[in-house]
C-alpha positions in Angstrom: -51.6 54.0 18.2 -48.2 55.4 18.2 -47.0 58.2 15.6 -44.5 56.2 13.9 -47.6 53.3 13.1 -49.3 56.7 11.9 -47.0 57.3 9.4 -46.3 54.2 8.3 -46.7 53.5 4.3 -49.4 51.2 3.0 -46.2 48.9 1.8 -44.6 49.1 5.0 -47.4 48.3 7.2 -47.3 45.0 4.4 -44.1 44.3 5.0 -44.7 44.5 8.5 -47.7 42.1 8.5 -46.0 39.8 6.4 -43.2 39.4 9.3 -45.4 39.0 11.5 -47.1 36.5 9.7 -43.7 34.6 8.5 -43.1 34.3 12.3 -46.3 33.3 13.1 -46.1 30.3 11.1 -42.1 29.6 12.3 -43.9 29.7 15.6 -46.7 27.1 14.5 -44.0 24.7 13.0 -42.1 25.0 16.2 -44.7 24.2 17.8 -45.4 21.2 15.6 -42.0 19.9 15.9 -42.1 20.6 19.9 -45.1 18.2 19.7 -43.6 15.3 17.4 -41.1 15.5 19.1 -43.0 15.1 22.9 -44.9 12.3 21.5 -42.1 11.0 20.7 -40.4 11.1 23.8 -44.2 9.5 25.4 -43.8 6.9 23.6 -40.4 6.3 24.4 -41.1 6.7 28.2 -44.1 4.0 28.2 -41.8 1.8 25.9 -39.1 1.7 28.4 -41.5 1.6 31.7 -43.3 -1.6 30.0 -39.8 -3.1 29.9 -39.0 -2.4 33.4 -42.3 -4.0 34.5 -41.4 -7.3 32.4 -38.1 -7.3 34.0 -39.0 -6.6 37.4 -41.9 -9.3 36.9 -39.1 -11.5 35.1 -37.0 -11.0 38.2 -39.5 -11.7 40.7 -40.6 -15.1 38.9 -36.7 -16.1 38.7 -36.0 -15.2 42.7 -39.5 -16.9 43.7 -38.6 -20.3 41.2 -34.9 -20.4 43.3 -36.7 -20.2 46.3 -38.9 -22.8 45.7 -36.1 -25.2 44.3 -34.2 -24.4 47.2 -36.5 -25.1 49.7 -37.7 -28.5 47.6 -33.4 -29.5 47.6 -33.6 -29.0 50.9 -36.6 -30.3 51.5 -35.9 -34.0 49.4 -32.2 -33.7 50.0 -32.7 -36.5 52.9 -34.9 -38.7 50.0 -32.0 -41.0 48.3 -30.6 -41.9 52.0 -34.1 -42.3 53.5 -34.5 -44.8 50.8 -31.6 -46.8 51.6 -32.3 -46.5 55.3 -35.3 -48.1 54.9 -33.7 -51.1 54.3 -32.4 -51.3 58.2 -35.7 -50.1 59.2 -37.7 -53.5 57.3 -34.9 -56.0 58.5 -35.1 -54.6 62.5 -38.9 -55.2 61.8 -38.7 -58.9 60.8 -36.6 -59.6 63.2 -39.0 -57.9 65.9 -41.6 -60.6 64.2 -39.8 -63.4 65.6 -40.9 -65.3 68.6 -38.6 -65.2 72.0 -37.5 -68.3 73.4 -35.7 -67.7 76.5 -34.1 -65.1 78.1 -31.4 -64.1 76.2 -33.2 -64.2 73.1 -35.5 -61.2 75.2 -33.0 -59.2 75.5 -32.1 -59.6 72.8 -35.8 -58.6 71.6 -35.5 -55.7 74.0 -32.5 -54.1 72.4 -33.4 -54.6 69.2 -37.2 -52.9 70.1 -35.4 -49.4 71.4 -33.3 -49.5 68.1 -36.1 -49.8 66.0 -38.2 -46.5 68.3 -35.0 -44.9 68.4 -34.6 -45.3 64.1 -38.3 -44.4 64.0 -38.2 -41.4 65.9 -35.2 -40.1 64.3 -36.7 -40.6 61.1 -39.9 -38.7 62.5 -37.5 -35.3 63.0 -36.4 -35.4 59.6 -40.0 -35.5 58.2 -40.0 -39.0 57.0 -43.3 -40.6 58.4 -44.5 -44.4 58.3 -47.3 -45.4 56.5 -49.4 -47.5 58.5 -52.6 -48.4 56.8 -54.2 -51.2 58.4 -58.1 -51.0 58.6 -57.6 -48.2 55.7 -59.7 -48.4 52.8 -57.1 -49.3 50.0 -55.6 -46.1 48.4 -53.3 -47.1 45.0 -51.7 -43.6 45.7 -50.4 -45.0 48.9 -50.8 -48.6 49.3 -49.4 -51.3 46.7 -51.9 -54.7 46.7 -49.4 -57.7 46.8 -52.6 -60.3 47.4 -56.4 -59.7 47.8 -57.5 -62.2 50.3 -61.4 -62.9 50.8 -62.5 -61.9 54.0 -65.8 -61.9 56.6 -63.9 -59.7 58.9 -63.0 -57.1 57.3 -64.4 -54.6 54.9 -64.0 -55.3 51.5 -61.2 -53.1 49.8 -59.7 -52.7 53.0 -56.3 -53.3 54.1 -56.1 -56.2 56.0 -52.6 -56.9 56.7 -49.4 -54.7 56.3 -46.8 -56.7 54.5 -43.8 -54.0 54.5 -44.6 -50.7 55.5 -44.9 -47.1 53.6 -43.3 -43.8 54.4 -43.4 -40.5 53.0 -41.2 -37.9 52.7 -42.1 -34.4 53.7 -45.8 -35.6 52.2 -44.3 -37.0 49.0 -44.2 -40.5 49.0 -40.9 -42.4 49.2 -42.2 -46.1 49.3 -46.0 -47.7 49.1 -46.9 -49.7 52.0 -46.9 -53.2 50.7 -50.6 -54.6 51.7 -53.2 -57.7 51.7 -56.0 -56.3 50.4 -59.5 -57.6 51.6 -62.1 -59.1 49.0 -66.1 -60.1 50.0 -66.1 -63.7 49.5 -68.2 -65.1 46.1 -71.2 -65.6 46.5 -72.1 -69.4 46.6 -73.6 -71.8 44.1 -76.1 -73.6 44.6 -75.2 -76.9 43.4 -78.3 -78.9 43.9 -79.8 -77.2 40.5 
């Protein structure tokens, strides 16, 4: 102890204690505030790092859903004029189906045969594919039934003869192939009963 606590009065060494109790609890309610006020600021701080992690998840989902509509644009851009095209595609077809009678109706044939491969195979690079089901078992997904036609030959609920044919876009059906569906034949009755 130092001489001056020595001689301090009984009401000064009071008044001291009382200071340093007054400060004491100034200290304690700093403290107190400090903390509110920290928790505060926590709070804050995860409040505004949940909102970054929407919006960066938000962002994400809007630059994935634009790639994804770009690349499907793209991707069925070629749909409405494969559509139409088809058109020439059917028409070189049924005239492919016609008999040749002499020689200039061959190359006539001829010419209109390495159209048809060279339309086919241009429509191949673009990703638009014929449907060619014969022998398939019918699929309504792919295949629309125009006539189901009994048949020994064939297995029933097959396709037995391609009327137009399908094609598909990229995977995505454009047009069904028109078909003649096959059908076991009815059993007979006995009409002697």
């Amino acid at each position: 102890m130092s001489n001056n606590e020595d001689l301090q009065t009984p009401d000064e060494q009071v008044e001291e204690v009382t200071e340093q109790a007054e400060k004491d609890q100034t200290f304690e309610e700093k403290v107190e505030s400090l903390t509110a006020e920290l928790n505060k600021a926590l709070e804050e701080v995860a409040t505004h790092k949940d909102v970054a992690i929407r919006a960066k998840a938000e962002s994400e989902n809007i630059r994935r859903r634009a790639e994804r509509e770009v690349s499907n644009a793209s991707k069925f851009a070629l749909e409405r004029f494969a559509k139409e095209i088809l058109a020439v595609v059917d028409s070189l077809e049924k005239a492919l189906e016609h008999p040749v009678e002499n020689d200039a109706q061959a190359a006539m044939h001829q010419g209109i045969e390495l159209t048809h491969k060279l339309l086919i195979d241009t429509l191949n690079k673009f990703s638009i594919e014929q449907i060619s089901p014969l022998g398939d078992a019918f699929d309504p997904g792919l295949h629309e039934a125009m006539v189901m036609q009994e048949s020994d030959e064939h297995e029933p609920n097959s396709v037995m003869q391609v009327i137009q044919m399908g094609y598909s876009l990229n995977g995505r059906l454009i047009r069904p192939a028109r078909v003649i569906v096959a059908k076991g034949k009815a059993p007979e009755i006995d009409q002697k009963a």
